[in-house]
N, C-alpha and C positions, 0 to 999 in steps of 0.2 A: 702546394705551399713550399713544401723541398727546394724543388726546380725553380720557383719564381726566388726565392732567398738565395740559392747560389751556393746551396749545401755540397762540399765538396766527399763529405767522410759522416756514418752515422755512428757512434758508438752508445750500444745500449748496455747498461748495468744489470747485468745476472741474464740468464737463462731464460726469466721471465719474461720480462722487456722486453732479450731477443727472440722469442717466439714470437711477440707481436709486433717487434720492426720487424722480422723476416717476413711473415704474412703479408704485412701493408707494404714491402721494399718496394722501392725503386731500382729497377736494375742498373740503371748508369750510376746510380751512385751506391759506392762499399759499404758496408754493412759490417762493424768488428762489437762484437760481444765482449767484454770483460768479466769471468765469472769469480762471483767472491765467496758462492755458499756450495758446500759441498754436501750438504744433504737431499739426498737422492728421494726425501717427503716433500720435498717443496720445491723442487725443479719437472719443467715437464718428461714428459717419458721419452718423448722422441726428440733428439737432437733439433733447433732450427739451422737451418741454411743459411750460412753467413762465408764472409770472405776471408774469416778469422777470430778467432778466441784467445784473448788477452787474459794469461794467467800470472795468477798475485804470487803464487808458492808452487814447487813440485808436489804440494797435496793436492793444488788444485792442478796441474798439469796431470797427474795421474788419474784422478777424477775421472777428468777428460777421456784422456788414454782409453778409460775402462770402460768407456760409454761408446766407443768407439771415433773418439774424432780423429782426423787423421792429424798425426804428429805435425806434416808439414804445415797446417791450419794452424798449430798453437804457438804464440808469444811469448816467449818471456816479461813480464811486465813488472814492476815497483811499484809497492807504496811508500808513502813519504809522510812527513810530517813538517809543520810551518816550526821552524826555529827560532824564528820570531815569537813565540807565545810558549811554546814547550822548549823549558830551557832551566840548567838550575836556578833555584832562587838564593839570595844572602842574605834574606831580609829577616833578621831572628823576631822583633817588634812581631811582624807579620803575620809569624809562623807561630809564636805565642799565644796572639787575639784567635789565629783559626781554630787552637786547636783546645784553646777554654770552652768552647761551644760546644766541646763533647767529653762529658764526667768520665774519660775511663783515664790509664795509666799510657795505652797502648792504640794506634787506630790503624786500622785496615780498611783498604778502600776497594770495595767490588766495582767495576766497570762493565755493563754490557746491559742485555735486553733481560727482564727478568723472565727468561724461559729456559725448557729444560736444555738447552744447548750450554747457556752458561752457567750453569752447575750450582746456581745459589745454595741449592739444597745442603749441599755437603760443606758447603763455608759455613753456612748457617750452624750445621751439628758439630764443625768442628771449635763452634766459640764455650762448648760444653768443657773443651782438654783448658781453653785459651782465658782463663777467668781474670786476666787481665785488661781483655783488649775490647774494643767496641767495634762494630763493623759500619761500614756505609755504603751502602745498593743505589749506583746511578744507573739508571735505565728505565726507559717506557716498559709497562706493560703491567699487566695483574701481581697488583702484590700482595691479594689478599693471601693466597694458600701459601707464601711465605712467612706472612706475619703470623698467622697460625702455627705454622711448623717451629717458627723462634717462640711463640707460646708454649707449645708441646713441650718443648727443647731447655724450657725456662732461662732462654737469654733475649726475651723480646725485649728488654728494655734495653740492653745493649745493642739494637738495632735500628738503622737509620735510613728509611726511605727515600729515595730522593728521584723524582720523575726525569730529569732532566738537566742541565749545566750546560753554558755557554761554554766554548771552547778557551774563551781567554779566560775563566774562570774554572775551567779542569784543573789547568796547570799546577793551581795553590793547592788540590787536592792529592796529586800525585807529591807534590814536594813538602808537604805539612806530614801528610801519612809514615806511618812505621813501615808498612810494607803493603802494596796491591797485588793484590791477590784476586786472578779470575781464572780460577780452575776449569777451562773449555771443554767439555765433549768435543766439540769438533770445530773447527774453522775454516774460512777459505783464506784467511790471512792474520787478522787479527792485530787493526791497527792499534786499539786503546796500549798494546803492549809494547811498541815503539815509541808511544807517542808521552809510556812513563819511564821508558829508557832515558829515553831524550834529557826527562826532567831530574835524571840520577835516582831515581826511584829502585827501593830493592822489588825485587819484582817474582812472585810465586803464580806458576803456573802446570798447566798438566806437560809431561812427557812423552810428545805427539805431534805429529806433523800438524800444523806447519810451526805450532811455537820454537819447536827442537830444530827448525831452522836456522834462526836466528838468537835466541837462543841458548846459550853454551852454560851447562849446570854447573854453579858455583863457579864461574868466570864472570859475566854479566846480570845472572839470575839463578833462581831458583825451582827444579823441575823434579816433579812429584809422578812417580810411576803409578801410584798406587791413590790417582787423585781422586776416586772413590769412595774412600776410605776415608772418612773426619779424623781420627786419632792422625795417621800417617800427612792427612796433608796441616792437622794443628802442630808436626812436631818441625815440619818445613817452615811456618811461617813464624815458629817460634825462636 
């Protein structure tokens, strides 16, 4: 089907993917991998065979490096974001109506999948310092043992589940919010972070490759060594 379409180039998303276009390759046609996750639980063990790997950050170039690909194999590569949609907003009407839908003083807004990579855990304990602010979790995935733990934590009611958001409808979330805050374990790049730069969003994250890339503490944002720790990253977002 390749060869009768007139495929010139494949490129497959993460490690995974590429183990399985490299298995099924066609040799006439390249084969470039792009990898975005640098956890060594969820990538295969052995390298696939490709004609190059297109890295997001020098976290993921290093990655690489350590896994042994060969330097000359790896890209430089960019993420981006549509301008057209992520962009500040002036609309005060707008930013009023958003932000009566949520009883606190103060709103932070979590981006990502709810798992241990993006660190709900410790926003969640850190609303214990923050008894002003309410929080809001966009992402797929299990939220019960979160909503537990903001049980435990006694701030469930300050928290706000949300499975999902169109992208032209993020925008109003990064630019209504007081601060985004997605304290990552780890990344291979980490677009939700650019993508609330964009929108002039203050922006609280961990102090780690790749955020500390782009990045700059207390110039663009805000970067938490000690992102861990709830007190330490409630006195950064406060």
């Amino acid at each position: 089907m390749l060869e009768k379409l007139g495929v010139n180039i494949i490129r497959a998303y993460d490690l995974v993917a590429g183990t399985f276009a490299s298995k099924h390759r066609i040799p006439s046609i390249p084969l470039l991998i792009s990898v975005h996750d640098v956890n060594p639980e969820r990538v295969p063990l052995d390298n696939p065979e490709a004609n190059g790997f297109l890295s997001l950050s020098q976290a993921v170039r290093n990655f690489l490096l350590n896994r042994g690909v060969s330097a000359k194999l790896i890209h430089d590569f960019a993420n981006r974001v549509d301008e057209g949609i992520f962009f500040p907003f002036g609309d005060t009407r707008a930013r009023n109506a958003f932000r009566k839908q949520f009883p606190c003083k103060h709103i932070l807004v979590h981006v990502g999948r709810k798992t241990e990579q993006k660190n709900l855990d410790t926003v969640i304990k850190s609303l214990r310092y923050l008894e002003d602010f309410c929080a809001i979790f966009i992402g797929q995935g299990n939220e019960d043992k979160y909503k537990a733990l903001a049980a435990r934590e006694q701030v469930l009611e300050r928290c706000v589940f949300i499975k999902s958001v169109k992208n032209e409808d993020l925008a109003q979330f990064y630019n209504y919010c007081d601060v985004m805050c997605t304290p990552s374990r780890w990344e291979g790049f980490g677009i939700v972070f650019i993508e609330a730069l964009a929108c002039a969003a203050v922006v609280v994250s961990s102090d780690k490759e790749p955020m500390n890339e782009y990045i700059k503490n207390m110039e663009n944002g805000i970067l938490v060594k000690n992102y861990e720790n709830p007190y330490a990253l409630s006195r950064a977002i406060y």
